[in-house]
VOMIVEX-146854 format. One record per residue (C-alpha): z, x negated, y negated. Coordinates in pm, whole numbers, padded with zeros to 5 digits, always signed. Example, Ala and Ser with C-alpha at 12.3 -4.5 7.8 and 13.67 -1.06 7.14 Angstrom:
BEGIN
+00780-01230+00450+00714-01367+00106
// end
This chain:
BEGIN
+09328+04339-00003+09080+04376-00274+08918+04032-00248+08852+04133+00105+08630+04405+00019+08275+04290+00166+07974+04293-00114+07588+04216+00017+07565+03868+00137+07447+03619-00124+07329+03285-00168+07671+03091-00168+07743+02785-00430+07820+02433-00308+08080+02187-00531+08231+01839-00413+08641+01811-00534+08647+01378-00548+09034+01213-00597+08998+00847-00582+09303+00736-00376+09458+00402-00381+09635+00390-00059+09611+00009-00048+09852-00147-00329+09635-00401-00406+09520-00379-00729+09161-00562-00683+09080-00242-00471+09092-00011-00726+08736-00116-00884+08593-00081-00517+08750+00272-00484+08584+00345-00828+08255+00270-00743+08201+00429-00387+08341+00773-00558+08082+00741-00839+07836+00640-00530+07995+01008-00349+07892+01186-00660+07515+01045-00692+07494+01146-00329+07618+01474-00370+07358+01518-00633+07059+01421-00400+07229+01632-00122+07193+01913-00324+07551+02042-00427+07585+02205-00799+07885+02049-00918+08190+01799-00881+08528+01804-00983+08767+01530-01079+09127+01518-01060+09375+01413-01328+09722+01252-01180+09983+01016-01354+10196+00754-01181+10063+00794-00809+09841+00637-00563+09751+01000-00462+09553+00965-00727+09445+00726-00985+09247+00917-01268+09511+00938-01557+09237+01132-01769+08960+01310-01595+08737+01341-01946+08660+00946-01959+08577+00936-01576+08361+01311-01682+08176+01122-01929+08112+00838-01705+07979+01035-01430+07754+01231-01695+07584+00884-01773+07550+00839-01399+07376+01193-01277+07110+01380-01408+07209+01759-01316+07479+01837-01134+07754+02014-01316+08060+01790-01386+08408+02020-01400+08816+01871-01440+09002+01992-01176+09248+01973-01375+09263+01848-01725+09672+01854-01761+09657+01958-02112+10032+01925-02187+10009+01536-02143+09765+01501-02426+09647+01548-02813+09510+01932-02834+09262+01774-03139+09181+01465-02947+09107+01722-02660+08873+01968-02849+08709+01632-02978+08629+01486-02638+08553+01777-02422+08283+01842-02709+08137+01508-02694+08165+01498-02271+07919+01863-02322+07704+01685-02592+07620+01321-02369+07619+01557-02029+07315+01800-02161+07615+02084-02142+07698+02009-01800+08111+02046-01847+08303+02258-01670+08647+02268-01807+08968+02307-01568+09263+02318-01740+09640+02332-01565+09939+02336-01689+10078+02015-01469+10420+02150-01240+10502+01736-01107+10884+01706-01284+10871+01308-01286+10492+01346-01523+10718+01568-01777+10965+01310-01771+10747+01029-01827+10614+01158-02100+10903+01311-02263+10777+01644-02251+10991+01945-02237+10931+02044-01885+11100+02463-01991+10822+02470-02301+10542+02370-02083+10350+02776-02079+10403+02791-02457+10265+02434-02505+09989+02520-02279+09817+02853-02443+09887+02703-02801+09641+02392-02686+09444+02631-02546+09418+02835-02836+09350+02500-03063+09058+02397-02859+08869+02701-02832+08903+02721-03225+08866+02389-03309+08505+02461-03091+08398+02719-03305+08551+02730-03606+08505+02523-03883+08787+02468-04148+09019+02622-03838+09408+02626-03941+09645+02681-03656+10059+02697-03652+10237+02726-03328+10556+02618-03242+10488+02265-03097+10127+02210-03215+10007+02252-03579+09689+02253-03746+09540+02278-04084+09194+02301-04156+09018+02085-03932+08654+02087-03868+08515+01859-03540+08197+01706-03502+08054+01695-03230+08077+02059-03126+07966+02151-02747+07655+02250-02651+07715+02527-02408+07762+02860-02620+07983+03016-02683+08210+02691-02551+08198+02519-02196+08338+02767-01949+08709+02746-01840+08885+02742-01551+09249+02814-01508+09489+02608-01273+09735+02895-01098+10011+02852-00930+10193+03113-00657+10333+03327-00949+10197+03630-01082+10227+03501-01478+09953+03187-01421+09702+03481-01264+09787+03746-01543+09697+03479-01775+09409+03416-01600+09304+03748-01627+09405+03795-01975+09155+03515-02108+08832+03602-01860+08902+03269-01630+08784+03235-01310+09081+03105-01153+09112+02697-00963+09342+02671-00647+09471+02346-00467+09268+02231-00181+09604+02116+00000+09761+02445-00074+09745+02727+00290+09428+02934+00346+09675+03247+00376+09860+03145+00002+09512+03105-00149+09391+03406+00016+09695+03600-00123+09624+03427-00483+09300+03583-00466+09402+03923-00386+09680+03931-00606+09408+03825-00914+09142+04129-00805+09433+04349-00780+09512+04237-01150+09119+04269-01234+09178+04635-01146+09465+04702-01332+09304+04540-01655+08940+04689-01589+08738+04392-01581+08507+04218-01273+08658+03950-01070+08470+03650-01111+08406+03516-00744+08070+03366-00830+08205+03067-01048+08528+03051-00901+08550+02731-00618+08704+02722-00310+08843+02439-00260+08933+02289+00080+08962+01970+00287+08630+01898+00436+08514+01642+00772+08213+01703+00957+08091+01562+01248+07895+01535+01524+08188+01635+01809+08509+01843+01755+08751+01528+01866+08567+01281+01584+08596+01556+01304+08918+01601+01376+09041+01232+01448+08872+01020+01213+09070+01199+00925+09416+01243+01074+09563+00883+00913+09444+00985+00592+09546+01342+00617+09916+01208+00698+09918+00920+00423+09843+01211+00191+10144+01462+00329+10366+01187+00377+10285+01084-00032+10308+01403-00166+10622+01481+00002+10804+01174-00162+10652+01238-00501+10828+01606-00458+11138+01433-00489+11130+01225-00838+11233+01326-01122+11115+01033-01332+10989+00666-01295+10695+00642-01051+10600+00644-00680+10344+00355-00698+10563+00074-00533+10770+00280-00350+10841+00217-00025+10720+00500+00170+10760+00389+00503+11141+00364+00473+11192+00695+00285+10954+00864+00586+11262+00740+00824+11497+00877+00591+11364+01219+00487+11564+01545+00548+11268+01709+00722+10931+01661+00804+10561+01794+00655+10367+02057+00859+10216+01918+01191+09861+01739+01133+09812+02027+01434+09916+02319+01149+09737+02152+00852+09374+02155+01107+09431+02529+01113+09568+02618+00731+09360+02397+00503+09135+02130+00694+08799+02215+00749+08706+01985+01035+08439+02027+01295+08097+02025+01376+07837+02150+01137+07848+02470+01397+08215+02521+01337+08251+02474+00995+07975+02709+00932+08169+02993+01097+08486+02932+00902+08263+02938+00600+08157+03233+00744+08524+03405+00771+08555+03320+00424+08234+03475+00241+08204+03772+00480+08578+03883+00515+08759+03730+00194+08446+03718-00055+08429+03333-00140+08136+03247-00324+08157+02910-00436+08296+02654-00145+08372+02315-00319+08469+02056-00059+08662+01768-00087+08588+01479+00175+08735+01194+00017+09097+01183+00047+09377+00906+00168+09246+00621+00364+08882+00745+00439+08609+00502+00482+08353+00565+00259+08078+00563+00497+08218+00784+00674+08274+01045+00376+07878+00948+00313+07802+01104+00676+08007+01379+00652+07826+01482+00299+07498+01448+00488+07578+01666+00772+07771+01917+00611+07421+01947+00334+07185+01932+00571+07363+02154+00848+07603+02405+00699+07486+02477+00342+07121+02547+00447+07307+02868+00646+07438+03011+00308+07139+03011+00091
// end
């Protein structure tokens, strides 16, 4: 378990993972939903945390942040200093040029604040919607990759790949941050995602909603690959991302959340089963009657990916983590489902002012 192996203890890194829900269906919330997760962000920027990530999904109340860049950019204009990463940019749903184009201008209007997750994308009924080839998706991928990246540094760059050509092109604005904004790769639970990883230098992202022991494993499996290929993991900038509540008593932290938590499981299990159209005006309620089995216990999910408690608790998960499994950079994510946005605010302030003090 070679993420396991302890190091000295050192100052850990605080993010914030936002996904503006829409578990309403009424359109006219969606600007109020907006706002209070712009709102989150300042906060988080007073409170003290170094970055936030936003989330791009298609199609979904889960989510409703088509393009993360735009919402990037608008959060830029908003903050002063924290860092502002995608988590993820699906790259295979858009324009490679258009994409080397905007993540330059997001760095230029941010002071070179971008941090650049990029995934792949793995929802069928997103492929199908936008008539992509769903079996091409890893070649798409490191072509657009490999466009970007030269389209950021090269001027008069030329580029033929199977799906994506280019011929010299030269983009202004270029980014800031030298020798490009870092990148962050989106993996998945098979070894190819973490070998690429590996092959390009990228600190690796992992799902918030995915099993402390998967993302555990994920993480030994990419040190284990570090080995192999002779170069350092890179735990420092690589977030930890994991459903946050903190409050003052165990039963609040871990009741307030629970309707949320369940809208969420209850969601993502239907969108599982599409293979095109969209989930939006589904009706969820029937289908939950219907469905051949059930999602993990809200009991399970408190043990394998919530982080619920009191500021004392939470602290000695965070703990388990950094001492035992060598996470460096916790990014929390407190805003999911149904919560009430004050009581996301109150969370953020106890969870600054009572857990991350212990870490630094």
């Amino acid at each position: 378990m070679l993420s396991a192996t302890p190091e000295p203890l050192r100052s850990m890194k605080f993010g914030m993972f936002v996904l503006p829900s829409w578990p309403q269906r009424d359109p006219s919330h969606q600007g109020r939903i907006f706002h209070e997760m712009v709102e989150q962000i300042q906060y988080a920027e007073e409170l003290g945390f170094e970055s936030v990530w936003l989330a791009e999904h298609h199609f979904t109340r889960f989510g409703i942040v088509p393009s993360a860049l735009p919402l990037a950019t608008y959060v830029a204009g908003q903050t002063k200093k924290i860092r502002i990463g995608t988590g993820v940019s699906v790259l295979n749903f858009h324009d490679p040029v258009f994409m080397a184009e905007e993540t330059a201008m997001m760095d230029l209007l941010s002071d070179g604040r971008l941090d650049f997750g990029i995934g792949r994308g793995q929802v069928v009924y997103e492929y199908a919607n936008f008539k992509v080839d769903y079996e091409t998706r890893t070649q798409r991928f490191n072509e657009i990759i490999d466009i970007i990246l030269g389209l950021w540094s090269t001027p008069g760059f030329t580029y033929h790949g199977d799906h994506y050509q280019v011929d010299d092109l030269t983009i202004a604005p270029t980014p800031i941050q030298k020798p490009h904004p870092p990148l962050y790769l989106a993996v998945s639970r098979t070894p190819g995602t973490i070998d690429d990883a590996v092959s390009r230098g990228l600190p690796m992202l992992t799902s918030a909603n995915t099993p402390d022991e998967d993302v555990l494993g994920l993480r030994d499996l990419y040190a284990a690959r570090c080995a192999e290929a002779g170069v350092e993991p890179q735990w420092a900038n690589m977030p930890f991302f994991r459903v946050t509540y903190v409050a003052e008593d165990q039963k609040t932290a871990e009741k307030d959340p629970e309707e949320a938590m369940n809208w969420v499981a209850d969601l993502n299990g239907y969108r599982r089963t599409l293979k095109g159209g969209s989930e939006i005006y589904a009706d969820l309620d029937n289908w939950i009657k219907t469905r051949p089995e059930d999602p993990p216990s809200y009991e399970s999910r408190l043990k394998s990916t919530a982080y619920f408690g009191t500021p004392e608790h939470v602290v000695e998960r965070i703990k388990t983590l950094r001492d035992q499994h060598n996470v460096q950079y916790y990014t929390a994510h407190f805003s999911y489902g149904s919560m009430e946005h004050d009581k996301v605010m109150r969370s953020m302030k106890l969870f600054a002012e009572e857990v991350m003090p212990k870490f630094r």
